[in-house]
C-alpha positions in Angstrom: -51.8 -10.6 -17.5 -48.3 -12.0 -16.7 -47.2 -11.0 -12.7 -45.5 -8.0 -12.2 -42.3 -10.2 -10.7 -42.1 -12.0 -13.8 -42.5 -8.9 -16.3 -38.6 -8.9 -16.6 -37.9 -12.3 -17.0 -41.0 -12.5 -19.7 -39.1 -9.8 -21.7 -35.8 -11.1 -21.5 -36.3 -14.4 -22.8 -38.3 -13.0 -25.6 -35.2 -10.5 -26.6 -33.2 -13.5 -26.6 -35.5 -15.1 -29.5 -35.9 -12.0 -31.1 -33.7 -9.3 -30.3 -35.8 -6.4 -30.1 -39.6 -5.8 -28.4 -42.2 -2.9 -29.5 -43.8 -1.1 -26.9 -46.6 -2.4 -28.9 -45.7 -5.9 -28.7 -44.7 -5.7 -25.0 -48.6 -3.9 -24.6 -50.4 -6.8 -26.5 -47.7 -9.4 -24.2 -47.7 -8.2 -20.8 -51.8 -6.7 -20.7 -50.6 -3.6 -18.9 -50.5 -0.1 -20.0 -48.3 1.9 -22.1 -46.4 4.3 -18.8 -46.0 0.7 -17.2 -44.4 -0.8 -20.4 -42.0 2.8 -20.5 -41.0 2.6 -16.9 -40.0 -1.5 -17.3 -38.3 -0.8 -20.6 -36.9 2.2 -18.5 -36.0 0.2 -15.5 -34.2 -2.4 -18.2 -32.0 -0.4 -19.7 -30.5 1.3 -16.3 -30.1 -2.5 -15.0 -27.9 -2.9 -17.9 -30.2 -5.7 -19.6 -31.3 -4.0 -22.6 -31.3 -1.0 -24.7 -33.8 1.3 -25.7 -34.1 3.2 -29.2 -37.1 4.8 -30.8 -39.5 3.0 -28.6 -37.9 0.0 -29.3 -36.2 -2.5 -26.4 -33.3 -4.3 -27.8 -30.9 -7.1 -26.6 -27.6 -6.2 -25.6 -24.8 -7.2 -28.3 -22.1 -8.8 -25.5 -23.0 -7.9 -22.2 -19.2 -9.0 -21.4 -17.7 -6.5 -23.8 -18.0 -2.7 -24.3 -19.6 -1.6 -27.9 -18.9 2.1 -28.7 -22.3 1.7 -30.5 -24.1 0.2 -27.8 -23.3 2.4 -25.7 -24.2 5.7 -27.6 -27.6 4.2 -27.9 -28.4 4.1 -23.9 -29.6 7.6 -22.3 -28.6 8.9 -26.1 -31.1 11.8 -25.4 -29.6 12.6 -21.9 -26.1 12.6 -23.7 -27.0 14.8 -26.2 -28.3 17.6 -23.6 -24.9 17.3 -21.8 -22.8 17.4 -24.8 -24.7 20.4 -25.8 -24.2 22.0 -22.7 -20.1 21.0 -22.2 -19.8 22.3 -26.0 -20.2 25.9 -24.6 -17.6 25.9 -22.0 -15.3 25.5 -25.0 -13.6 29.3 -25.5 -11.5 30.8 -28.1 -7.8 30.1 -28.0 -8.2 26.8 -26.1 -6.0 23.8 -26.0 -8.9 20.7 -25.0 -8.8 17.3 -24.7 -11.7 15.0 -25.4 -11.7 11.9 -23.5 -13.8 9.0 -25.6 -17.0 7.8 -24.9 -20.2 8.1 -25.8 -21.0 11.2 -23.6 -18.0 13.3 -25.0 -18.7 11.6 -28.1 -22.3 14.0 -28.3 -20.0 16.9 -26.9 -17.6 16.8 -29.9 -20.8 16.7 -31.9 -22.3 20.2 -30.8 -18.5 21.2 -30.7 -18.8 20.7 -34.1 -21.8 22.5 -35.3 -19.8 25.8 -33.7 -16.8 25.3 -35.3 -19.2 24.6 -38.5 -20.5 28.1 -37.3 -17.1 30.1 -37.4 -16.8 30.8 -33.7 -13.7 30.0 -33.1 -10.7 32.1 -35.0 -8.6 29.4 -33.1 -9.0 26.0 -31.1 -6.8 23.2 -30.8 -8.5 20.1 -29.8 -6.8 17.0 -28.6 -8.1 13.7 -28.5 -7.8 9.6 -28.3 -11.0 8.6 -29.5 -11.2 8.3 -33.6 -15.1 9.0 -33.3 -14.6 12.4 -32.3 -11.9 12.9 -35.1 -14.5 12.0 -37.4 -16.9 14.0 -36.1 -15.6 16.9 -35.8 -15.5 19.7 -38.8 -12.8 20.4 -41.0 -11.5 24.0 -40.5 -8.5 26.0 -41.0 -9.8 27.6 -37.2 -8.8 23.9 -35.6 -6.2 22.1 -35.0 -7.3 18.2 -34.4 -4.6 16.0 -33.2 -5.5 12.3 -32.7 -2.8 10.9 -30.2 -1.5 6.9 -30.9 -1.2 4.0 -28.9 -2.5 0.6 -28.7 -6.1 0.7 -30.8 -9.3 -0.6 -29.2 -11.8 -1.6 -31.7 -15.0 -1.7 -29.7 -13.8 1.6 -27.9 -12.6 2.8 -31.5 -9.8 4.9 -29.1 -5.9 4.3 -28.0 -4.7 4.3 -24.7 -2.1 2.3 -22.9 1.5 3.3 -22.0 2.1 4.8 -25.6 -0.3 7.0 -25.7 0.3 8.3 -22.2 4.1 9.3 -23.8 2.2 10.9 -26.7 0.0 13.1 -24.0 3.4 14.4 -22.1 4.2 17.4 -23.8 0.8 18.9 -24.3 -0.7 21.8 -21.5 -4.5 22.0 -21.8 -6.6 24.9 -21.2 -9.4 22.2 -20.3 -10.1 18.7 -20.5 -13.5 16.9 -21.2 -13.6 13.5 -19.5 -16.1 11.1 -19.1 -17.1 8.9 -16.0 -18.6 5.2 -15.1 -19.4 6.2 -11.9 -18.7 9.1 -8.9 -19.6 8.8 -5.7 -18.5 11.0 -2.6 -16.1 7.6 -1.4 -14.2 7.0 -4.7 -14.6 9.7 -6.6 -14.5 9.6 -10.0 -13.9 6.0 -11.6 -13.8 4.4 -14.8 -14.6 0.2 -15.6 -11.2 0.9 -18.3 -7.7 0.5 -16.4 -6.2 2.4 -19.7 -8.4 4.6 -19.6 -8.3 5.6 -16.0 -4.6 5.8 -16.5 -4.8 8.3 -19.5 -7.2 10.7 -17.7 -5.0 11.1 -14.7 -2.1 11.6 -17.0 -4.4 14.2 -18.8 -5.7 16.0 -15.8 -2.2 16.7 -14.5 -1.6 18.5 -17.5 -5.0 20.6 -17.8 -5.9 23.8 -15.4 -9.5 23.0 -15.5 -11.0 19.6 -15.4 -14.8 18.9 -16.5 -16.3 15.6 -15.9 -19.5 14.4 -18.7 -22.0 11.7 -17.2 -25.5 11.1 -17.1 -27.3 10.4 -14.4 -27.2 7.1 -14.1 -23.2 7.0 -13.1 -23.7 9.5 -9.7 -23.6 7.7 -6.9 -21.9 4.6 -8.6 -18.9 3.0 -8.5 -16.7 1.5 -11.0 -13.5 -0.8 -10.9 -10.9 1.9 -11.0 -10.7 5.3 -9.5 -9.1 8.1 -11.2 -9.8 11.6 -9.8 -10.8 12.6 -6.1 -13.7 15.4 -5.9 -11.4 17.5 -5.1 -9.1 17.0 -8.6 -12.4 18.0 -10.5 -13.8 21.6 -11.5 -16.7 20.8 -12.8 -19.5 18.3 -13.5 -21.8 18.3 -16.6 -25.4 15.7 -15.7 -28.5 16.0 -16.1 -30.1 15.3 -13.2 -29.6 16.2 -9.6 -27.0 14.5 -7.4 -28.3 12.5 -4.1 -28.5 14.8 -1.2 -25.3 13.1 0.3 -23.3 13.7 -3.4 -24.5 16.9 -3.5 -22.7 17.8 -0.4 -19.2 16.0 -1.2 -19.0 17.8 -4.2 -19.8 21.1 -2.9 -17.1 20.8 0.0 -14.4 20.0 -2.7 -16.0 23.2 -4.6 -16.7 20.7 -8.0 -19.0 23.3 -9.6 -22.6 21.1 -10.8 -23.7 22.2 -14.0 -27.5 20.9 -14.6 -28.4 20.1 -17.8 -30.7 23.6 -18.1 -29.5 25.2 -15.0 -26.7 25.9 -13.3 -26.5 25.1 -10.1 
């Protein structure tokens, strides 16, 4: 049985031969049990060393470079319960704007399946990220607008200064960003500087803000800051804020929505 201190290091240099570990393979390897194999694989994946996918561990791509698909594939499951749940603050008549990112990404998704569903007799949705173009369904009920800029492959979304022009003359009923960290210090923050930059441009221009993140991003910080608490409506997770986050965000009245509850 290979020490519990050297469980990681075992793994990682075996996804750097390989690419990928079973939790079969990592049972038969390590000589501990399956929940222990779960949590590591678990404990990999929020420490940013791996990704896991239908019981699969796999190797990061570039841990020096964002990957749109990469990305969708850590806490997919958690992403897909907040997208769900975001999709249905999405009204009749409204003027949105979906942020990208993987998170949104899931909430343009179940935004979809409703429009697919005729509930809307009109929605006008506005958005940088290409993936949610594509992924969201043709209708004569919504209007999809894909603003320019400069293009970023692995982000498959524009941002920079054009794109900010592009965003000036819209007013949005809501927005839907997304988030690489919040804490009660910083507020909301994002690892892009373009991006950062668009969704303060964009929330200046929205009545209601909503915030998409899983879990792992409260109490975090990333390298930019773009909203206070205070510039925030709402926030869509899925699991419950630290007892110290929990309080910031109710004294600037940012209404936590629970994946499953609302709170």
């Amino acid at each position: 049985m290979i020490r519990k201190n050297e469980r990681t290091h075992y793994l990682l240099n075996y996804l750097r031969r390989t690419g990928q570990v079973s939790v079969s393979e990592a049972l038969e390897m390590l000589g501990v049990s399956e929940a222990t194999v779960r949590r590591l694989f678990a404990s990999m994946e929020q420490d940013g060393l791996a990704l896991r996918s239908h019981g699969m561990l796999r190797s990061v791509p570039d841990r020096t470079m964002y990957s749109f698909e990469a990305s969708a594939q850590v806490y997919s499951r958690e992403k897909q319960s907040i997208g769900r749940m975001a999709a249905m603050f999405v009204e009749d008549g409204d003027t949105i704007y979906l942020d990208c990112g993987t998170t949104v990404f899931q909430m343009t998704l179940s935004l979809s399946q409703r429009i697919a569903a005729g509930e809307f007799s009109a929605l006008n949705v506005v958005t940088n990220s290409i993936a949610n173009v594509q992924a969201l369904t043709p209708s004569p009920s919504c209007r999809i607008i894909l603003v320019g800029g400069e293009y970023d492959s692995a982000r498959r979304d524009f941002s920079g200064p054009l794109t900010e022009r592009f965003i000036t003359p819209f007013h949005f009923n809501k927005c839907f960003l997304g988030c690489d960290g919040v804490t009660s210090s910083d507020g909301f923050s994002s690892k892009n500087v373009n991006i950062s930059s668009l969704n303060t441009c964009v929330m200046e221009r929205a009545d209601a803000v909503y915030v998409l993140c899983d879990a792992s991003k409260l109490g975090r910080s990333a390298m930019v800051s773009y909203a206070p608490l205070n510039r925030v409506s709402a926030l869509v997770t899925n699991a419950e804020p630290s007892r110290e986050l929990r309080s910031a965000l109710q004294s600037a009245r940012v209404h936590v929505n629970l994946c499953g509850a609302d709170l």
